[in-house]
Each structure stands twice: as C-alpha cells, then as structure tokens.
N, C-alpha and C positions, 0 to 999 in steps of 0.2 A: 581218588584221585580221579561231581558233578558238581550245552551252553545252555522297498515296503512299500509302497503302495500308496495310495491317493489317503488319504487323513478319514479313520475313522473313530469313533469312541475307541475301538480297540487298539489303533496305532500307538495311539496316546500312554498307553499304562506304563507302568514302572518296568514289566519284565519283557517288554518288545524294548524299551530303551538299553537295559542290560544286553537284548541280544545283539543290537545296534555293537554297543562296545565289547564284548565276550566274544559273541561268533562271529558276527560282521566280517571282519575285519580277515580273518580267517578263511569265510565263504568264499568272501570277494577275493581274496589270491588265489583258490582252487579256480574260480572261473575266470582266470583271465589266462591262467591257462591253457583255458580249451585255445586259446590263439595259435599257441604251437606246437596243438595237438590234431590229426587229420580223422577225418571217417573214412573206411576203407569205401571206395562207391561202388562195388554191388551189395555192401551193406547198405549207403546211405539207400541206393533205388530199391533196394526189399522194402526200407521203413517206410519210402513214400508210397511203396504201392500198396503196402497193407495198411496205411493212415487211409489212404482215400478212399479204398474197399470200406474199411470199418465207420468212415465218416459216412461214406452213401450210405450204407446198411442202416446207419445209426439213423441219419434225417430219414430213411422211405417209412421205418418204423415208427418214426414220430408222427409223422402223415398220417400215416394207417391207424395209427392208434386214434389220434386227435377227431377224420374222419369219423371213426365207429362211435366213439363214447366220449371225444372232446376232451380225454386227460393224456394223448400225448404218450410219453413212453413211463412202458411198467418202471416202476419203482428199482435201482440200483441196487447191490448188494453190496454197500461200505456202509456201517451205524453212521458215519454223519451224513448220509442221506438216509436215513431210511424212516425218519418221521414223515405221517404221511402227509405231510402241509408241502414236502417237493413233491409226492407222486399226482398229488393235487393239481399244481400250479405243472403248466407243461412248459411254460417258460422256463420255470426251475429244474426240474425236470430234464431240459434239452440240457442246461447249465450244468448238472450235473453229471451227465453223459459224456459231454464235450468237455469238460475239467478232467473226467476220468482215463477218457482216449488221449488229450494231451499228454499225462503223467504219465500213461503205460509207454508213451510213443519218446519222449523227453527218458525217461531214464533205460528205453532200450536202447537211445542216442549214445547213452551215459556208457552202456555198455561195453557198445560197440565204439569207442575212442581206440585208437592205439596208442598205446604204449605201458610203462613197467607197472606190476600189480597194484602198488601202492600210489601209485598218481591216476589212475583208473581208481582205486576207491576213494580217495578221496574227490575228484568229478563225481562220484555216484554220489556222498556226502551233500556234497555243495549242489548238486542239482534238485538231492531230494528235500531236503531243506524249502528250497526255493516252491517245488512244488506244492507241500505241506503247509509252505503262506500261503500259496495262492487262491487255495481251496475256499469258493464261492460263499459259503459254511464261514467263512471266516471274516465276511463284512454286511452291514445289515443290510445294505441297498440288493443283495443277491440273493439271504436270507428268509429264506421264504415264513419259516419256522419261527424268527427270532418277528419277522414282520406281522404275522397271525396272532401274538401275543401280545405284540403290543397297540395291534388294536383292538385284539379283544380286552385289554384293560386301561384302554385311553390314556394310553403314552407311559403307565402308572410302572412297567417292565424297563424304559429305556429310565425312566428318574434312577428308580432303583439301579439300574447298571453304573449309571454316573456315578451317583454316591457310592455304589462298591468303586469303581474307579478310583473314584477319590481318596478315598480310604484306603486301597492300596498307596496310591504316589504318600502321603504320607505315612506308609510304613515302610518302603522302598524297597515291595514286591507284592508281585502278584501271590492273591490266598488263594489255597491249594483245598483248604478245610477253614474249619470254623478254629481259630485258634484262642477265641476268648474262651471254649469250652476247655482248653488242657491248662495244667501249671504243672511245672515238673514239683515231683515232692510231694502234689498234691494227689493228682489220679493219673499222671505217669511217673516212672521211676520212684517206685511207692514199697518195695521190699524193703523191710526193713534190717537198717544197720547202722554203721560208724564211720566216718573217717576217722584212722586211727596213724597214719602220717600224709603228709605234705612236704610239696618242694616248688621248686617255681614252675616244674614242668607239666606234675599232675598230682593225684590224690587219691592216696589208698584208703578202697575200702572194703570193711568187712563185714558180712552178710550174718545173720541171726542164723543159729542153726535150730532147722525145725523137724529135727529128729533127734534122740535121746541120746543117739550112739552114731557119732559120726567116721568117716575113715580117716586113718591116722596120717595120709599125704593131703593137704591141703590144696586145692584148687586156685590157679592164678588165671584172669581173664585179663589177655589187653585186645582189646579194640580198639578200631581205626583211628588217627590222629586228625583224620579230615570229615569227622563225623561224631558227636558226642553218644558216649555209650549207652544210653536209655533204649540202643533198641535193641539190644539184649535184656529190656527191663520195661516194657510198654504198658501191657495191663498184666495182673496175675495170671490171667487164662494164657497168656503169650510171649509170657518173658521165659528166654532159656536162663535165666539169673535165680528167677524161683524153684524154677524146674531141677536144675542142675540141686540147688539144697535141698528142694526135697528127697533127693536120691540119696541122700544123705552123706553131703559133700561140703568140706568148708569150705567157701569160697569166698575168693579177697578180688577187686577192678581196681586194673586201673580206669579213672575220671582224667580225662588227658585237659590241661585246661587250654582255654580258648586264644591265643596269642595274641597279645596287642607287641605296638611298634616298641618296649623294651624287650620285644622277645626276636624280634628280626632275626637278628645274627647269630642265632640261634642255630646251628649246626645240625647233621643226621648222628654224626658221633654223639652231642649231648643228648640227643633224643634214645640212646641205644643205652649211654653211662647213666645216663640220669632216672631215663624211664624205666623198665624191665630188668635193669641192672641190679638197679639201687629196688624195685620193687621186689625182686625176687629174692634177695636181702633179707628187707624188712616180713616177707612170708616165712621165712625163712626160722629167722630171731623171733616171731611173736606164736607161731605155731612150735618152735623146737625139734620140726622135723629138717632132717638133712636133702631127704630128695622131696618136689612138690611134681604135681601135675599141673600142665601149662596148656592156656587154648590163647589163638590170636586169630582174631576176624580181618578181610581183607587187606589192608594196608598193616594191622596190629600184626599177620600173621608174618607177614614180610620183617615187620621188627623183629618179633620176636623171634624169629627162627637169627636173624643175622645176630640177636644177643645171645642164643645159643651158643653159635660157630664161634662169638668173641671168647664167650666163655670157655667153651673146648679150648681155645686156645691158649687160654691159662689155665687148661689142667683140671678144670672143674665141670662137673656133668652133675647139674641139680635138678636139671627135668628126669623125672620118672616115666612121664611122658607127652607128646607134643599134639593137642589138636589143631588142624588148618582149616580154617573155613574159609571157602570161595577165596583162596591166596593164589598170588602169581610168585613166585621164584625164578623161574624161565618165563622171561617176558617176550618169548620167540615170538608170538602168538595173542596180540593185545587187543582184537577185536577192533569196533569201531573209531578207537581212543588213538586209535596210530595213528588216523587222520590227523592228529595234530601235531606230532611229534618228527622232526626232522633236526638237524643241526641249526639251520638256522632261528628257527622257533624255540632250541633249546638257548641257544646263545643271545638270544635277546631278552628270556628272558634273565640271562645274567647279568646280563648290564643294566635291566629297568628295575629287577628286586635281588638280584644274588650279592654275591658278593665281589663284582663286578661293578656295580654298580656307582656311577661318581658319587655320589651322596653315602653310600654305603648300603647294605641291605635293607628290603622294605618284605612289604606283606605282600602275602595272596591272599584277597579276601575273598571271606566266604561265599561273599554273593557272588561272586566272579564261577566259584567253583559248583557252585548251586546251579548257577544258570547254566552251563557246560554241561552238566547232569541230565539237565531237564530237555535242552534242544539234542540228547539222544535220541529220544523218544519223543516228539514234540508233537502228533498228535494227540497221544493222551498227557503229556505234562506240561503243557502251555496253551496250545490253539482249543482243545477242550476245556480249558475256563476261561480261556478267553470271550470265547461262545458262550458257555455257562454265565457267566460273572457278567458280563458287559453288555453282551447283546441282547441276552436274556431275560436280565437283572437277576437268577436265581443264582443266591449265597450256598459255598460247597459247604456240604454237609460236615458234621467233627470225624476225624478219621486220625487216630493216634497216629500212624505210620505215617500219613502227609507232613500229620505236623512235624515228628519229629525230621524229617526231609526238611522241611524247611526252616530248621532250628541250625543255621551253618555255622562253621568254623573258620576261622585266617589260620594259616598257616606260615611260620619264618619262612620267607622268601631264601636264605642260607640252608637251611634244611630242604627245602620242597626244589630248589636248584639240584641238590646235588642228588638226591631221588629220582631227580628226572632222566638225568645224564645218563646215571648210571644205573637204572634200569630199561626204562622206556627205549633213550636212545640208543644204548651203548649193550645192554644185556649181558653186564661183566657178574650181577651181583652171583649169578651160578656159575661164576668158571674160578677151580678153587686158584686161592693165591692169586689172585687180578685186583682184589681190593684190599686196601689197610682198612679198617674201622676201630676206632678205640687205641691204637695203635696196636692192634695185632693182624695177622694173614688171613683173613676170613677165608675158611673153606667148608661150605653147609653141608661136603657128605662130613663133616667131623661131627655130626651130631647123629649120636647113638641110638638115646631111645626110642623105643616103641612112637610112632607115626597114624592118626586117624586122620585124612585127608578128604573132603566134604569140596563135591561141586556142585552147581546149578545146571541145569539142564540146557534153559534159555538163559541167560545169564550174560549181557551185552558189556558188562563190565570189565568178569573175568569169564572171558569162556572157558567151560567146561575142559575142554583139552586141553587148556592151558593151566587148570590148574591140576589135571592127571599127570599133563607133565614133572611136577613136583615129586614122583615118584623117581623119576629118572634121577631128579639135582639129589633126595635124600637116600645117597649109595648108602650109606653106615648106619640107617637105621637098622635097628635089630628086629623090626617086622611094619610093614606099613601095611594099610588099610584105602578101600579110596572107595566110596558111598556116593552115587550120583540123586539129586532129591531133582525134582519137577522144578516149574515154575521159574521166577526171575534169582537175581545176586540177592535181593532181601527176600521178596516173601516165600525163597523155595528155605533160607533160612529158618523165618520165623514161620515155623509150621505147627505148631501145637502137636503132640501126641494123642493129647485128650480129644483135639478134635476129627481126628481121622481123615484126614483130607488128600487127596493128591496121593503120589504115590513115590518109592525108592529104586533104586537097582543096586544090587550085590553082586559080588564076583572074588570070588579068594583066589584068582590067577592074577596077576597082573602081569600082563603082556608088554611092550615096548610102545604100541600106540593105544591111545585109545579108544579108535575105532574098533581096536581089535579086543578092548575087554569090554566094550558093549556090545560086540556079537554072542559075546558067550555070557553078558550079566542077565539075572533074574529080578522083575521086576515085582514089588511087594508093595500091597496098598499100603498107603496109609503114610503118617512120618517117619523121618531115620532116625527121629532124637533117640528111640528105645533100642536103637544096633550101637549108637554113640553111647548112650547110657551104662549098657552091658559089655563095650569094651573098655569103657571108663574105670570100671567097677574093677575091671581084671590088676589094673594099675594103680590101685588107689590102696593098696596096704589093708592091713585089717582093723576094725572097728573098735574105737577106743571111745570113751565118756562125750557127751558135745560140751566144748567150753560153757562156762558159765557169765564169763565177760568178753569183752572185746579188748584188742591188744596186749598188751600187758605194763613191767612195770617202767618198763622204755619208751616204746609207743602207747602212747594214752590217747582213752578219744576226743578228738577236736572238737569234732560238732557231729549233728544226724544226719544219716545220710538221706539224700545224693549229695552234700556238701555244696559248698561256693563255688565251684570249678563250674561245675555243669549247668551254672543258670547264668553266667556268663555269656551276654550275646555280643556277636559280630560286629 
C-alpha cells in the first residue's frame, strides 16, 4: 500500500504521464500551500547569506579551476554526476554545482516553513520531488553524458532511446528490467507444487516437500494483497518459499488473485472471511493438523493478524504461531506514506472508488499504486531509467526483483477504502474493541501465540519502529521476538542465508521503544532467516513421514503451481 518542464524524449514516456495523474495532483496541493505558510526571517536571511557565500565560493572556484587546467570545477559527489563526461565539460560541471546548491538551499527552505509536523513533511515531499525532476541529469540538452554518447555513435543512442520510449507508451510503463527475459512458472515462481483450492479471492497452494520427514504443524504464508506473491518465490537461491521447505516445513500460499471490476465491492471483511479464514481451514482439513504455523508479509501480515483476533473471538486459536514481516499494526508511525493521507484524501477517495461512490465502487489500479511506489524513491526508481532508457538508449538489464515490482495489482476500491480509514487515517485497527470485522470485536492482544516480528532497518514503507511497535499491540502473545535485518522493506527481506550478506540485530529484552532495544541489540553478520528458522522449528511440532500427494480427498489438485491467479495482469 507503491507515485515538468520544457518537452523532452523523456517527458514524453508512459511513467512521467502516470506521475502527472498519481502524484501530480497531490505535489501541487502541498505546494500551494506554502501560500499560507511563512519563513521565519532570520531564518529566511541565514539561507540568503549562506546561498550567496556558497555561490561565490562556488563561481571563484570554477575560475580557478577553469584558469589552471580549463576543466572548471572538480567533479561533485552525487553518482548522477560523477561520470566524467560533467567533470569534463565545465559548463556541466557549473550545472551541476548550481542544481546541487539550489536543492540543498530549496529544501532547507522546506525546513525551515512554520508550521504542524505533518504539513512540513509533506512541503519537504513536494519540494523534493520537484527538485529530483529538475536535476540537469534529467534532460538531454544539459546532459553532458547522454550528449558524448550520442555523438560518439552518431545519433544510433538517441534512435535507441526512442524505440525503448516507444515500446514502453505501448506497454503503459516505463521498463525497470528486461521483462521478455522472466515468465512466472517459468524461471520465476518455479518451486514446485499444486493448487489444491480456489475461490474468487485467491488460491491455495501447496509446496512439494523436499525432506523425507516433515513437521507435523503445517506452514501457512499469506502475503501482501497489493503485491503478487512470487517474491517470496523469485529464483531458488532467493526464495524464502524454498527455503522455508527445505527446513523441512509443509508449506501452503496463498496466490491472492488480481481484481478486476467484478471484484470492486469487494469488502476488507471478505478479504479477512474469505482469504486466511477459509485458507486456514482448508490447511487445516488437508494436513489433519489442529494448530498450523502462520507468516504474513507487509499488508498479508496486517490481515492475518486481524484474522487471528476475528478468530480469538469465536473461541478458536489455530496459529501455533505468528510470523510478521515488515507489518504495521500501529500505524502511529507511517513514514513517508502519511504524506498522503489526511481526511480529506481519504474521503475522496470514497466517493471516486469506495463505496461512496455514485456509480458504486471502482478499482485501484495497480499502476496507480506502482507509480506511488516508485516516486518514493524517484531517483533510483524513475529519473534513473529515465536517463538509462531514453537519454542513453541503454535497455535495463533482467533483474527478477524489478520485474516482479513491476508485475502490479488493482485492488476493490471497498476494501482498499476501508484499510485506509482505518488504519492510515484513523489508527483504530490497534485499539481493542474500536473495530467490528467479520462481525466480531477485534481486539489483536487476543492473540496468544508465540510472535516472530522482522523489521527493516531502512525500510521507507514500514519503518522499522513502527513495526517494533507491534510488540506493544501483541499484549497476549505468550513470547514475542522482534529481529532487525539491514537494508530496504524487500531486499533486507529477501536475504539468502546461503549467501551471507548484510547483517542482523538481536535483543531478547524488549523495551517499550525501540530505540531503546537497539542500544542494547547485538549485531550479527550475515541473514536472520537462520534465527527465523530456529524459532520456527521450536513451533513446528515433531517430525512425522512428508506427504506423498498433495491435498487430499476433498481438495484435489486444480492445476500446477503458481496457478492462474498469479499470471493475471492489471
């Protein structure tokens, strides 16, 4: 829950038009803002007097430089100056000096605005945005780099850019990777298994088990509904899907399927009765165990915890135990994402797709949510293939994770309404008894068992505190855990064990903030998956025969997996 200037090959593409419509719209109400918003002025005269010190400073040294050896000023420390075609050219050079003092001096502006925290970051938002286009890097006529290449191959770099241009507008986004090199089924989401049921919402499946003797509680994964599950399942080196069986674990996914407009009105209740409900169920009946072991990735973990609490409240306690990965519960705390969330952003969107709506509910689409995604990070997730792709003409290399990034999801406009409310805006889903779902009193300390809680370090999605927070909302667990991993919301995820990279923090205290269990956490090379692993294990019963089929003689198998859910595009 992932977003102009004079006309140039790069204005033109498909995904500066999505930001037009996605962010747009959004930027431009942050910045009209600033109208009734003041600078304090011995802030604004600090900015001018250190703007003009740093501007002389900046031209004497271009002089100086230019004089001695005629290139002007050294080379800048941002990678999109640092090929040496701007340290070269001193015109580019100056360019890039004078782009980089503007942005430091424009978002110290940003800063320095008065007023409440959350309309200060969002100014900071919509200024940095703005600065991020404007970057010189970003159109060929300024381009010093994109301009050496394409006369070093006589225009042969700008054709090339065209045709990727084009070739995006009709596939209606910009390429991230090489996506003729993936096919799901084929060299991604490739472990082998079954779908063994189906319903309109999604599709269970179940994984081969590739150990002799499996544990006797069965493994349920639901991930995200705004995201198809394959990247828990990318290549064999990097799927936690293969990994988790090799440990020797049965494990069943849900395939959440892709919405079209007979699924609008589609509800957060059906998504809670239908999905995790009716999946834990069917784990249930086809394994013969009573308790299973449950994991839910970012928004999956948010369901599945609230199908818990439904469940607690009719009496039944089927998780043996709960893993959370990068989940929000307590949405006190929502990072850059709040920028867009206010009452009236949530209210409109109930009248354009809720169920508000005069026509009746509609979609979110995926590309909507994609492009949201990507203008977080919009130097490296747009203005760098921008540059790459168009200016350049060089086609992004194959890169499963892009691809699957760019493999989106719609989402019922009825369900994704009432998600927003009442988490985003309202942060009722942690206060027990503030919400009905399914028609029971959801209250998330009612869920008992044992708790492995996983956050990301950098992680712009869900930050890290917020999802330590989660220890706070899970009072009635009977032992929680909380594992901080390096890196972003996916790739501090998908970390291979086998390949030893990056590093952990542990801590078996758990304090009230979590600043205060990273003063006292230990940090350990390498992945968490093997601390996940080994408290998995604790939970998982004892080892009994691995099936020999899949499902049984209720659920039988559909088709092979990944099934038809997941090749379902937007």
């Amino acid at each position: 829950m992932t977003k102009k200037t004079p006309p140039t090959p790069a204005d033109t593409s498909p995904s500066m038009n999505a930001n037009v419509q996605a962010v747009g719209s959004t930027v431009g109400d942050m910045v009209k803002t600033l109208s009734s918003l003041s600078l304090p002025m011995d802030a604004l005269s600090r900015l001018q007097s250190e703007y003009l010190t740093q501007a002389t400073s900046m031209w004497n040294n271009a002089l100086a430089g230019f004089q001695k050896d005629g290139k002007g000023l050294a080379p800048v420390g941002d990678k999109r100056f640092s090929a040496e075609a701007w340290g070269q050219n001193p015109t580019a050079a100056l360019a890039a000096q004078a782009y980089l003092l503007n942005a430091r001096t424009l978002m110290q502006m940003a800063e320095s605005v008065q007023g409440d925290a959350k309309t200060k970051a969002r100014i900071r938002f919509a200024v940095q945005q703005w600065v991020d286009a404007a970057s010189p890097a970003n159109f060929l006529a300024t381009n010093p780099e994109a301009l050496a290449k394409a006369v070093a191959t006589r225009g042969e770099s700008l054709t090339q850019g065209m045709q990727l241009l084009w070739k995006d507008i009709e596939q209606g986004h910009m390429s991230q990777t090489d996506e003729s090199v993936f096919e799901v089924g084929r060299n991604v989401a490739t472990s082998e298994g079954a779908v063994v049921f189906e319903n309109d919402l999604f599709q269970l499946i179940e994984y081969k088990p590739l150990t002799a003797k499996v544990f006797e509680r069965p493994m349920l994964f639901v991930p995200p509904c705004i995201n198809k599950y394959y990247i828990l399942d990318l290549q064999p080196e990097n799927s936690v899907i293969r990994y988790t069986v090799e440990q020797g674990h049965r494990v069943f996914v849900v395939s959440w399927r892709n919405p079209d407009e007979s699924l609008a009105a589609t509800t957060w209740d059906d998504y809670i009765e239908q999905g995790p409900l009716k999946a834990i169920e069917v784990v249930q009946a086809i394994s013969g165990a009573t308790t299973i072991d449950t994991l839910g990735f970012c928004v999956g973990g948010t369901i599945l915890s609230t199908a818990l609490a439904v469940l607690a409240a009719r009496g039944q306690t089927p998780a043996a135990s709960m893993t959370l990965l990068t989940t929000l519960l307590d949405f006190q705390d929502t990072g850059i994402l709040d920028v867009f969330i206010d009452e009236a952003a949530v209210k409109q969107r109930e009248r354009t797709i809720g169920v508000e709506a005069p026509k009746g509910p509609g979609l979110l689409k995926g590309k909507e949510l994609a492009t949201t995604f990507s203008f977080l990070r919009p130097n490296d997730l747009v203005w760098n293939y921008v540059v790459g792709n168009y200016l350049k003409g060089e086609a992004p290399p194959p890169f499963d994770l892009l691809y699957w990034n760019g493999d989106s999801t719609n989402l019922p406009g009825a369900m994704f309404c009432w998600y927003l409310r009442h988490t985003y805006l309202d942060n009722t889903l942690k206060a027990p008894g503030a919400l009905t779902v399914c028609g029971e009193s959801l209250d998330l300390s009612s869920i008992t068992c044992p708790v492995f809680i996983y956050g990301s370090r950098e992680d712009h999605i869900v930050p890290w505190p917020a999802a330590y927070a989660s220890t706070g909302v899970l009072t009635g667990a009977r032992d929680k855990t909380f594992v901080l991993g390096a890196s972003g919301h996916i790739a501090g995820v998908i970390n291979p064990a086998s390949k030893n990279k990056r590093s952990h923090w542990i801590n078996s205290q758990l304090p009230a903030t979590a600043d205060d269990w990273f003063k006292t956490a230990t940090e350990q090379p390498g992945s968490w998956w093997p601390v996940w692993a080994g408290w998995l294990a604790r939970h998982a019963g004892k080892q009994v025969a691995a099936p020999k089929a899949y499902g049984n003689r209720t659920y039988k198998v559909i088709e092979p997996a990944p099934g038809r859910y997941v090749k379902q595009k937007a």
